[in-house]
C-alpha positions in Angstrom: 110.9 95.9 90.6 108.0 97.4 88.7 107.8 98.3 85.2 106.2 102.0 83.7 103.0 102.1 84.0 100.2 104.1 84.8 97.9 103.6 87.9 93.9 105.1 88.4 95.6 105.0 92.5 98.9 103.8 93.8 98.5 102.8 96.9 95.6 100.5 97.3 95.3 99.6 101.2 93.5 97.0 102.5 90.8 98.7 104.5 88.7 97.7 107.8 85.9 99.6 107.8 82.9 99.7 105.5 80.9 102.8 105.6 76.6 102.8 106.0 74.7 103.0 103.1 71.3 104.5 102.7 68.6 104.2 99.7 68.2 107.6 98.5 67.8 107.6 94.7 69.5 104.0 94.4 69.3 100.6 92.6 70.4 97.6 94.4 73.5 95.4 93.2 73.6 91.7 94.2 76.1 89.0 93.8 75.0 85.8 92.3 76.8 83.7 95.3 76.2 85.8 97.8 73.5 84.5 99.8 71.6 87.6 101.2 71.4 90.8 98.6 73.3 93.6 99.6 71.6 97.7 98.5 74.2 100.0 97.0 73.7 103.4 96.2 74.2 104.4 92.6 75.0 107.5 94.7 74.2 108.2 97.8 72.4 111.8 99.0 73.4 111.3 102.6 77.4 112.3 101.4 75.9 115.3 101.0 76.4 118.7 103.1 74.3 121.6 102.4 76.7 123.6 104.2 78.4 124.6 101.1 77.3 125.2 97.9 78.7 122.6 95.1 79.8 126.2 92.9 82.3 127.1 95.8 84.0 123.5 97.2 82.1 120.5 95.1 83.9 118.4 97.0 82.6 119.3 100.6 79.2 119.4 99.4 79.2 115.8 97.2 80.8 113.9 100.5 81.4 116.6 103.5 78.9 114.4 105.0 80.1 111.1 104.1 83.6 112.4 105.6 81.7 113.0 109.3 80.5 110.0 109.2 83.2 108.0 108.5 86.4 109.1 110.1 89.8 107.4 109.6 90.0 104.0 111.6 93.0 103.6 113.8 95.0 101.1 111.4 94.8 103.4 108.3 96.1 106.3 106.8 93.4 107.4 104.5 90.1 106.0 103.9 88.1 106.5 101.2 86.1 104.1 98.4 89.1 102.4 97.6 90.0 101.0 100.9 86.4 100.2 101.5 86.1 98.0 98.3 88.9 96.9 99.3 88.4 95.7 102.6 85.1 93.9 101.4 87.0 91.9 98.9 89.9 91.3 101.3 87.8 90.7 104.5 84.6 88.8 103.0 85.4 87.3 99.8 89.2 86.6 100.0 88.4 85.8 103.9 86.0 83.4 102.8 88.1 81.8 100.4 91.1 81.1 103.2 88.6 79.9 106.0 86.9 77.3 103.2 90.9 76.1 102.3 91.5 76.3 105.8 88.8 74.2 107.0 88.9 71.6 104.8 91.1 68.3 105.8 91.9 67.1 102.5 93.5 69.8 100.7 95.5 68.2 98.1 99.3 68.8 98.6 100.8 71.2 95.9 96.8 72.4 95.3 95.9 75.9 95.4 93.9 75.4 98.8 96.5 73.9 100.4 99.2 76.5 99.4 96.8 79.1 101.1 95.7 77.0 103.7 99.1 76.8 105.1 100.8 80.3 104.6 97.4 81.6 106.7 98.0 79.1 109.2 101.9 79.8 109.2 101.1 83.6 109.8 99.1 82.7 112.8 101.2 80.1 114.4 103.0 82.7 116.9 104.4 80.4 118.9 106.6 78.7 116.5 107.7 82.3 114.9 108.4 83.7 118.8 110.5 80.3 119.3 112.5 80.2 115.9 113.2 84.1 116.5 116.2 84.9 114.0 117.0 81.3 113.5 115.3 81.3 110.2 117.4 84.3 108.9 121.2 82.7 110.1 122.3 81.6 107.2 121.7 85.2 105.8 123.3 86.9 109.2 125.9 84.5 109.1 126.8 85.4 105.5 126.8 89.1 106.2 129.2 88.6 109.1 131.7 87.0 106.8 132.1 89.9 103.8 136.3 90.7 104.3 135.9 93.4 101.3 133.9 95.3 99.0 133.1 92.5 96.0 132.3 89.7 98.4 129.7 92.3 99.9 128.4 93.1 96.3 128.0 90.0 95.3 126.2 89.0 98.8 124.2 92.4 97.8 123.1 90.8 94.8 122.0 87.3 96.3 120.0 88.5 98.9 118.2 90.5 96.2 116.6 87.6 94.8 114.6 86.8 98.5 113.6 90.7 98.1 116.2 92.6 100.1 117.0 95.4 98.4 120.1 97.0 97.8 121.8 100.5 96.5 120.9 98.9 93.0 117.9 97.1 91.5 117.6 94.8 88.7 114.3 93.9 86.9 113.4 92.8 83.3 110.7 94.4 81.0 109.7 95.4 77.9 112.7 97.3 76.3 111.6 100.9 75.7 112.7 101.2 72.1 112.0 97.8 71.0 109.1 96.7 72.8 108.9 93.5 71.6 111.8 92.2 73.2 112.7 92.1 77.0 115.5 93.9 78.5 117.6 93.9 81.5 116.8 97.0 83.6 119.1 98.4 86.2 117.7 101.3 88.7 118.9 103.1 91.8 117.6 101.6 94.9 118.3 101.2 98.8 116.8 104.3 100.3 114.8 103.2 103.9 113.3 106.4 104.0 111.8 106.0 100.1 112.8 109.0 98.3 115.6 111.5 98.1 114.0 114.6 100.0 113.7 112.7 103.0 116.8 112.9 103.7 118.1 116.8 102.6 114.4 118.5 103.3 114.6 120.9 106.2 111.2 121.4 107.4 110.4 120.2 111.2 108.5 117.0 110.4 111.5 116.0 107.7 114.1 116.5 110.5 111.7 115.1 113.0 111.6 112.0 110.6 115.4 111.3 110.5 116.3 111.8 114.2 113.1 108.4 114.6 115.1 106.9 112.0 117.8 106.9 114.0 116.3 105.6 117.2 114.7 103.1 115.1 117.5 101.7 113.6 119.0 101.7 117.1 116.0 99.6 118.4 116.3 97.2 115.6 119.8 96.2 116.0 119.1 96.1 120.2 116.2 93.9 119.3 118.0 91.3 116.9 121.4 91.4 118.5 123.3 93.2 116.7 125.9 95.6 118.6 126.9 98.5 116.7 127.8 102.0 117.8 125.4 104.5 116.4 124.3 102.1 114.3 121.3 104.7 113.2 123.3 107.7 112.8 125.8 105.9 110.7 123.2 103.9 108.4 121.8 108.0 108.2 124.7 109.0 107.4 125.3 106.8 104.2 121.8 106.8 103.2 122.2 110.9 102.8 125.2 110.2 100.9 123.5 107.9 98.8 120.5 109.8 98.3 122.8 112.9 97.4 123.7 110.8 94.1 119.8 109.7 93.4 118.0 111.4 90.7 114.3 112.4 91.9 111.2 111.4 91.3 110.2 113.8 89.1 113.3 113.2 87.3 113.1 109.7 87.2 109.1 110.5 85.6 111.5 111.4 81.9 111.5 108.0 79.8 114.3 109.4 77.5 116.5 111.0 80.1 116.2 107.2 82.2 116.9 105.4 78.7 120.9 104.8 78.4 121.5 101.2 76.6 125.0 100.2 77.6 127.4 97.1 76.8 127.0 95.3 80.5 130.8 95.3 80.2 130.9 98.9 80.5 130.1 99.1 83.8 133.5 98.2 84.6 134.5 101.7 83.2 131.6 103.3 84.8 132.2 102.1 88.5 136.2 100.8 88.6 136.1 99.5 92.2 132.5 97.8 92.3 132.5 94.1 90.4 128.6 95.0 89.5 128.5 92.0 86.8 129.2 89.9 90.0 126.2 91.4 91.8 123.9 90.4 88.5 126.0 86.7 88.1 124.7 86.1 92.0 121.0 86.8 90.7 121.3 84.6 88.0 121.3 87.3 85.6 124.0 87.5 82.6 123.2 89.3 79.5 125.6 91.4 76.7 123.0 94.8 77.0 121.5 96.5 80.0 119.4 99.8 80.3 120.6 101.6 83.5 118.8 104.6 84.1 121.7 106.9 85.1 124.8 106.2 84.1 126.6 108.9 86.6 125.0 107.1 89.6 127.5 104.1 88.7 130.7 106.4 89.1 129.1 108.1 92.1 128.6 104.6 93.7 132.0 103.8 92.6 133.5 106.7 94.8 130.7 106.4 97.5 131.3 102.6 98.2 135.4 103.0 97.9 135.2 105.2 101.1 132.6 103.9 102.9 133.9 101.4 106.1 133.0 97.7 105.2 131.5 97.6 108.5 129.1 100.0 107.6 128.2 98.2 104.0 127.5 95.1 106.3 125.1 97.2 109.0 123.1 98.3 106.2 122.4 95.3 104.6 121.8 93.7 107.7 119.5 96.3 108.8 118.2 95.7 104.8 117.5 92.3 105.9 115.7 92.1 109.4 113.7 95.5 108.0 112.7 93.1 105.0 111.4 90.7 106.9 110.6 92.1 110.0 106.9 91.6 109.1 107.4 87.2 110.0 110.0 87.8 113.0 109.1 87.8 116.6 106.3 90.4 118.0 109.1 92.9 119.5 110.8 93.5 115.7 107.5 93.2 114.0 106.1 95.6 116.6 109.4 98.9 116.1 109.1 98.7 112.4 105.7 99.4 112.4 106.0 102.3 115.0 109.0 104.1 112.9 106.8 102.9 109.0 103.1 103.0 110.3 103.1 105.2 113.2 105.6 108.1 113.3 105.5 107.9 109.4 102.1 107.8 108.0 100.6 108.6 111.7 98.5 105.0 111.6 98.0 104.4 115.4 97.3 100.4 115.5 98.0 98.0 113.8 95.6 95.5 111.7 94.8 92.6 113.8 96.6 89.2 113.1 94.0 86.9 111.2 93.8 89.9 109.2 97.3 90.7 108.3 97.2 87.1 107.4 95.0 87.3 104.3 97.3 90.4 103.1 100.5 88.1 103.5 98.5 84.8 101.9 97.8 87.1 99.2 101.0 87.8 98.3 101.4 84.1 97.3 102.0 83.8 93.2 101.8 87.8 92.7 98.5 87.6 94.3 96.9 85.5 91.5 97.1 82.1 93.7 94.1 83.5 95.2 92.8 85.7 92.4 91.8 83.1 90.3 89.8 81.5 92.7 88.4 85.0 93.8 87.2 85.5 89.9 86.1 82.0 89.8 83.0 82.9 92.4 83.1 86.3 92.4 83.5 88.0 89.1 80.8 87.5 86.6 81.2 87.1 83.2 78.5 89.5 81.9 80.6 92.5 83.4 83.6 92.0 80.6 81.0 92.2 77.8 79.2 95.5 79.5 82.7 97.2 79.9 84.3 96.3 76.5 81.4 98.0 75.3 82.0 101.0 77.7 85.6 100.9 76.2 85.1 101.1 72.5 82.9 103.5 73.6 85.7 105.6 75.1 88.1 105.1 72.4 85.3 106.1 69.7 84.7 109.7 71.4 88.5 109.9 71.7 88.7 109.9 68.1 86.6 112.3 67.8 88.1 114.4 70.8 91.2 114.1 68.6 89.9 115.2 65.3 88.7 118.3 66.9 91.6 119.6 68.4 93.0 123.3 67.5 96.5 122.3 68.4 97.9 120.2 66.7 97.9 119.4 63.2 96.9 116.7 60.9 99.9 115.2 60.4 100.1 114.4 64.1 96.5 114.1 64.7 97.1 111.1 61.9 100.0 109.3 64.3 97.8 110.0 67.6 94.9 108.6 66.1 96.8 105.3 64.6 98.1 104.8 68.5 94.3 104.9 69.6 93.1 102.6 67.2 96.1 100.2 68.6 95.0 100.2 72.2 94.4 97.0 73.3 92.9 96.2 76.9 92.5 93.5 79.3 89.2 93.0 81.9 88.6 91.1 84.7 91.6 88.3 85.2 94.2 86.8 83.1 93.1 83.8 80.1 95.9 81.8 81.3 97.9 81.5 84.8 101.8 81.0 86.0 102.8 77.6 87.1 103.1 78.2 91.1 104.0 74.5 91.6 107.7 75.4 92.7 106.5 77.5 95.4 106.1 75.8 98.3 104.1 76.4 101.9 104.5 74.6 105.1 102.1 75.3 108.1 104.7 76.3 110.2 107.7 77.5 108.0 106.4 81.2 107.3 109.7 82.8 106.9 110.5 79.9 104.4 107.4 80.1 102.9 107.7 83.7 102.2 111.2 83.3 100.3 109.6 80.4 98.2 107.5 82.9 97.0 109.8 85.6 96.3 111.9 83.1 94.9 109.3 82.0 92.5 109.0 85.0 91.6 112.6 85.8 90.4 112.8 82.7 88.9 109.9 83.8 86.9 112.1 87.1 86.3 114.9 85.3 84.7 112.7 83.4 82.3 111.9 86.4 80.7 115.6 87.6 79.7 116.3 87.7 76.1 112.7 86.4 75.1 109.8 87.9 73.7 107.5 90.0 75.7 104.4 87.7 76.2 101.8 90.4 75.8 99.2 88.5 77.7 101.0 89.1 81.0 99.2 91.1 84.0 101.1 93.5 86.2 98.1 93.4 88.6 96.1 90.4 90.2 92.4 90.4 89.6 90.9 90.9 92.8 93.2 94.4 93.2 91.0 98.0 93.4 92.7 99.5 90.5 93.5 99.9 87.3 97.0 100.7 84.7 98.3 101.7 81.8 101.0 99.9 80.5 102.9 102.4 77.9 105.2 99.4 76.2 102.4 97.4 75.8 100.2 100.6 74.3 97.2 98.7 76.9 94.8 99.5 79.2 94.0 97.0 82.4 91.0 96.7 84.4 90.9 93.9 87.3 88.2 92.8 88.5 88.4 94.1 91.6 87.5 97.6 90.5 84.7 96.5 88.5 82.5 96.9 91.6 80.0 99.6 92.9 80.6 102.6 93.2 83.3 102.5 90.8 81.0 100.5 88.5 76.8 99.3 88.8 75.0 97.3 86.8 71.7 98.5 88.1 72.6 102.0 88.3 71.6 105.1 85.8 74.4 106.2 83.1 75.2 109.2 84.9 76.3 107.2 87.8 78.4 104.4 85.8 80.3 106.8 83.2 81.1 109.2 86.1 82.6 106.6 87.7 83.9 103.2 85.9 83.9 105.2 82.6 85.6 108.4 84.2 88.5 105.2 85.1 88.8 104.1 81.2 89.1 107.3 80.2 91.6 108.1 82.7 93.5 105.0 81.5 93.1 105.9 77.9 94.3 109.3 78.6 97.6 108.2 80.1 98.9 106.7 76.8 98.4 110.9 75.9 99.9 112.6 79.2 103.5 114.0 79.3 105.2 110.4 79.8 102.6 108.3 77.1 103.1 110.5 74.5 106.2 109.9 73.8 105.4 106.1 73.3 104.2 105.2 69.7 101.3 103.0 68.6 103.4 99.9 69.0 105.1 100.8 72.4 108.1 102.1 71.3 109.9 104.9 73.2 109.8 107.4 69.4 109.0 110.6 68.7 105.7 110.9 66.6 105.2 114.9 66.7 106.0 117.4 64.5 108.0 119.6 66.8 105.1 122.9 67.0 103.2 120.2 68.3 105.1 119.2 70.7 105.5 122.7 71.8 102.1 123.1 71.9 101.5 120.6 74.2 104.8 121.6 76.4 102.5 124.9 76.8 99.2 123.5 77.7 101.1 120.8 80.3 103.1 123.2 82.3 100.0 125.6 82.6 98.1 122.7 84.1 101.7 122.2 86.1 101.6 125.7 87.2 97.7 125.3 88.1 98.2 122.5 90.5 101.5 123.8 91.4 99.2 126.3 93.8 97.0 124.2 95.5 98.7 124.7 99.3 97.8 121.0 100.5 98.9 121.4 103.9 100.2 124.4 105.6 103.5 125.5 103.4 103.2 122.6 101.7 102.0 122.8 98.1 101.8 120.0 95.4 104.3 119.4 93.7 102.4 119.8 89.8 105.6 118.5 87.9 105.5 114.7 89.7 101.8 114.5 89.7 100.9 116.1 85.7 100.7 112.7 84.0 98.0 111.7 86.4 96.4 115.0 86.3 96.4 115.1 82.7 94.4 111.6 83.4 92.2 112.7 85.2 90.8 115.8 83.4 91.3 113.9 79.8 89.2 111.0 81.7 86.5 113.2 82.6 86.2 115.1 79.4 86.0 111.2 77.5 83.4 110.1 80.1 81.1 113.0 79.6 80.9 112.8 75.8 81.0 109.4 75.5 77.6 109.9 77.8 76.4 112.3 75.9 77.0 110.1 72.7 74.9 107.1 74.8 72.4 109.4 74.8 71.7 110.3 71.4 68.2 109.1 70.0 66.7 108.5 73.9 64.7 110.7 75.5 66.3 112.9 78.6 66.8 111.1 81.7 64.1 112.5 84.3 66.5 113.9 87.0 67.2 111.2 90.3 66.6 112.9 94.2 66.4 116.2 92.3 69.8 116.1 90.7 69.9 116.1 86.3 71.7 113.7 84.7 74.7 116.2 84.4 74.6 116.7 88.1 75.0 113.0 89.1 77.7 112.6 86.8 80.0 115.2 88.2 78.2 113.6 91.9 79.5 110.3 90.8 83.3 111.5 90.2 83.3 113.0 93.6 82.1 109.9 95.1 84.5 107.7 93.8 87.1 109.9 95.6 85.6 111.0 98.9 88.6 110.2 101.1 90.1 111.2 104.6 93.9 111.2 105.3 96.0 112.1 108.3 98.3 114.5 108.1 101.3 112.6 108.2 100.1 110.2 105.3 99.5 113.4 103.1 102.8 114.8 104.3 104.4 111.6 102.6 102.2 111.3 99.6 102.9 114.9 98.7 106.3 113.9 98.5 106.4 110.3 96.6 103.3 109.9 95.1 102.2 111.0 91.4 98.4 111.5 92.3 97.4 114.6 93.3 95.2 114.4 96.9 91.5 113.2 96.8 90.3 116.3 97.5 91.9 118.1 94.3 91.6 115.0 92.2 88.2 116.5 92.3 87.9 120.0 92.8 91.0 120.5 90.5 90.1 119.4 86.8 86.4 120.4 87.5 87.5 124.2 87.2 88.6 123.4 83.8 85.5 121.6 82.6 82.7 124.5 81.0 80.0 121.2 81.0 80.5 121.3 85.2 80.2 125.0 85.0 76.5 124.6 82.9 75.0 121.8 85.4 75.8 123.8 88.1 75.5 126.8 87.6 79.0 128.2 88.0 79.3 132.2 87.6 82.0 134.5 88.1 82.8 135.0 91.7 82.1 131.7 92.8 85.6 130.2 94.2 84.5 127.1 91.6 85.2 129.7 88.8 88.2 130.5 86.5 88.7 133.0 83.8 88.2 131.5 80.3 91.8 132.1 79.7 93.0 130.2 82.5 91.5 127.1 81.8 93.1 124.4 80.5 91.5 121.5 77.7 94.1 119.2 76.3 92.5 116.6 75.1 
């Protein structure tokens, strides 16, 4: 399970297609081991398309261009400068990494190389996985088949949890909300195939559409692993819709104090009478006196839910739970119907990655990613960038201060307490000063299904270590070589991996405009999460506590539901609007980032002459140019169908357009006036921070 926090993206997909780039106006970037020097734009005039004017759609003229030119391939469902990045790390650097451990003979066992060496080679061996076929999963299946009642199939329920197949509850441990120093034992809702509640009670064609594939796909998947059952999907729908019924949503779950209930762990024997949950925690190796559930009404509804429900029909979920899970390592026919219901029907990706390719994603995975990160960092990452963008930082969080300080809003007393929390924000770049121990995990060349519970298994172990002890502050939620960025509220930090320290998001070589439009647009995006509607209610020292006076908080109740109202009407897809209530934390990032990002250029500035204008843009220009080209971005339909529904980030395309209508500096360098569809009224607009 994953802890609160913040992302710049969510989904970070491994890409397979770089776009061309063309010198127009650009410095070149080159790594120090890359053998031949590779040009990148600081930003790159060909994006652009004079069909429209920048004061009407700025995002169709900064990259209408680049998105002719570089349509969707067939195994994605968007594509945009995070999947490119990401496909060069993946495919070139991480690629190169795996073919030197692969190649060489005398890989030391228990090393690093040879860990790597052999999950690749375990991926590819498709002989031995078509041969094994289930045989790797029997003592699982074989398990399932023997549950006579309800507690012997909780209790199974919580053992297979610790190989990763999940269940109608999860358990994780983090950072305890109102004491952040300590861990906690976490318990959250869980088990929903489709991933989120509205799948399964929305009544619009494709929704409908989506449940009657589920069905046949379930149906597939039992035919394909042997596994008779009569209407196997439409009984596994059936439950799941029940289940879902009891599930708060999304934007629900978004409420840090309504998702905070500290119980006795004893009391969920009042809670849910029927269910033996402290038997479903004992089988994870979890036991602990305290737990933080998030709802405590979803334990009585399970209680009810699971008393009815067949024990046949417990077991085909969770066996379905189990060959879904895994799927990915089983034989070509099971591998092949998941994707078609999760990639194709879903997210409407037509093909899938080829193999060698889907091996470096699954060798990834090894050790949280960081088996291969910190040898990724070691040749890849230099040094120099962690001074440049510390400095960038403190930058930030000095114009911050003085964003503060300004505001009309809110009043001393709080400006006081907001300003102590900046001053406490603590960040992490590049990779981690010290790594896990992954000796325990343990690869064979042809094992991969056992290789890939070794890892998960590591994993939880590393889970249960945590319970009862001290947060260890120097942890990272993200490995290094990942196109991202967080904020982590209960540690009051911001983190930038390595990965994301790369053109276009960030250039040595490249004029300020470029680099505090882009990488500094992302620290201030960060920064401005530990302010949005969910990091505001965390204090300087993590703490889930209330540090406004309350015509503060109203005041900024006010500004966040205009901007929720705002974004509430962009129409994203036919009848389909965003929804502004799950997406105004990152929205709130993103204008706050901008805002930051501008001034803290501005305040670069001062004493230096004015930057001559680049290809006949100002300097003002190519910053708002450099924000838009961090986000071009193509998506099918059906993956912006499902991201309107789970995923807190607004689309690309109003990620851009959207904040910019707030911003009067966009409005000077471009020359926005009344009547252009760029424009607001002055009363409309929206400046929080």
């Amino acid at each position: 399970m994953k802890r609160l926090i913040t992302r710049f993206l969510v989904w970070t997909t491994p890409a397979l297609l770089i776009a061309a780039c063309s010198n127009s106006g650009k410095t070149s970037s080159t790594d120090s081991n890359d053998s031949m020097m590779k040009t990148i734009p600081a930003f790159d005039t060909t994006s652009i398309d004079k069909a429209y004017r920048p004061q009407d759609d700025f995002d169709s003229f900064a990259n209408g261009n680049w998105k002719k030119l570089n349509p969707i391939p067939s195994t994605e469902g968007t594509w945009g400068a995070f999947g490119i990045l990401d496909k060069e790390n993946s495919e070139v650097k991480l690629k190169g990494i795996i073919d030197a451990a692969t190649q060489n003979k005398n890989n030391e066992v228990g090393s690093d190389e040879q860990k790597i060496a052999d999950m690749y080679r375990s991926f590819m061996d498709t002989v031995t996985i078509e041969k094994l076929g289930l045989a790797p999963l029997k003592s699982y299946i074989d398990k399932i088949n023997s549950v006579n009642d309800l507690n012997q199939w909780v209790k199974l329920s919580g053992e297979l949890q610790k190989i990763g197949v999940s269940s109608v509850l999860g358990i994780y441990v983090d950072a305890d909300d109102r004491n952040s120093k300590m861990n906690a034992v976490k318990w959250v809702q869980s088990g929903l195939s489709l991933g989120e509640k509205s799948y399964y009670s929305g009544k619009d064609e494709r929704m409908t559409m989506i449940r009657d594939e589920f069905v046949k796909h379930v149906d597939k998947m039992m035919a394909l692993s042997a596994k008779p059952f009569l209407n196997a999907g439409q009984t596994l729908l059936q439950f799941e819709t029940q289940l879902a019924a009891y599930q708060m949503s999304n934007v629900e779950m978004r409420d840090p104090i309504k998702t905070y209930n500290k119980i006795a762990m004893a009391d969920l024997k009042t809670l849910s009478k029927n269910v033996n949950w402290i038997e479903f925690a004992a089988a994870q190796g979890i036991s602990t006196d305290t737990i933080i559930v998030h709802n405590k009404k979803y334990y009585t509804d399970l209680n009810t839910l699971l008393s009815k429900t067949p024990l046949e029909t417990l077991k085909l979920y969770t066996y379905y739970k189990l060959i879904s899970t895994f799927s990915t390592y089983l034989t070509k026919d099971i591998k092949n119907e998941k994707f078609n219901f999760y990639g194709t029907i879903k997210s409407g990706i037509k093909e899938q990655k080829k193999r060698d390719i889907q091996a470096i994603d699954i060798t990834e995975g090894l050790g949280d990613g960081n088996i291969l990160g910190r040898l990724y960092v070691k040749k890849y990452f230099p040094e120099s960038s962690k001074k440049k963008v510390a400095e960038m930082i403190e930058n930030v969080r000095a114009v911050y201060g003085e964003r503060i300080e300004k505001l009309t809003w809110m009043s001393a007393a709080t400006k006081d307490m907001a300003k102590k929390k900046l001053s406490s924000f603590t960040y992490k770049i590049g990779y981690p000063d010290k790594w896990d121990d992954y000796s325990t995990i343990t690869v064979k060349s042809n094992a991969l299904l056992e290789n890939v519970i070794s890892n998960t298994l590591w994993s939880h172990e590393k889970m249960l270590k945590d319970i009862g002890k001290p947060v260890d502050k120097s942890r990272w939620y993200m490995a290094p070589q990942m196109v991202n960025a967080y904020y982590n509220p209960l540690n009051n930090e911001v983190v930038f991996p390595a990965g994301i320290l790369q053109a276009p998001f960030f250039n040595a070589n490249a004029d300020d405009a470029v680099n505090y439009g882009g990488i500094i647009a992302v620290i201030g995006h960060e920064f401005t999460h530990g302010f949005d509607d969910q990091g505001a209610q965390y204090d300087d020292q993590g703490n889930l506590k209330n540090w406004w006076t309350e015509e503060d908080g109203k005041n900024f109740s006010i500004l966040g539901k205009k901007y929720i109202s705002y974004f509430s009407n962009f129409e994203a897809l036919p009848g389909i609007h965003i929804n502004g209530e799950l997406t105004i934390g990152e929205n709130i990032a993103d204008l706050g980032g901008l805002t930051l990002a501008y001034y803290a250029l501005v305040r670069s500035m001062k004493g230096k002459s004015e930057p001559a204008p680049i290809d006949g843009f100002t300097w003002q220009q190519r910053f708002y140019l450099s924000w838009a080209q961090v986000w071009h971005n193509n998506i099918k339909a059906e993956e912006l169908r499902n991201r309107l529904q789970t995923d807190p980030h607004s689309p690309a395309r109003y990620r851009i357009n959207g904040p910019l209508k707030h911003l009067p500096e966009f409005y000077e360098a471009w020359g926005v006036k009344e009547g252009d569809k760029m424009w607001i009224p002055a009363d409309q607009r929206v400046s929080i921070w």
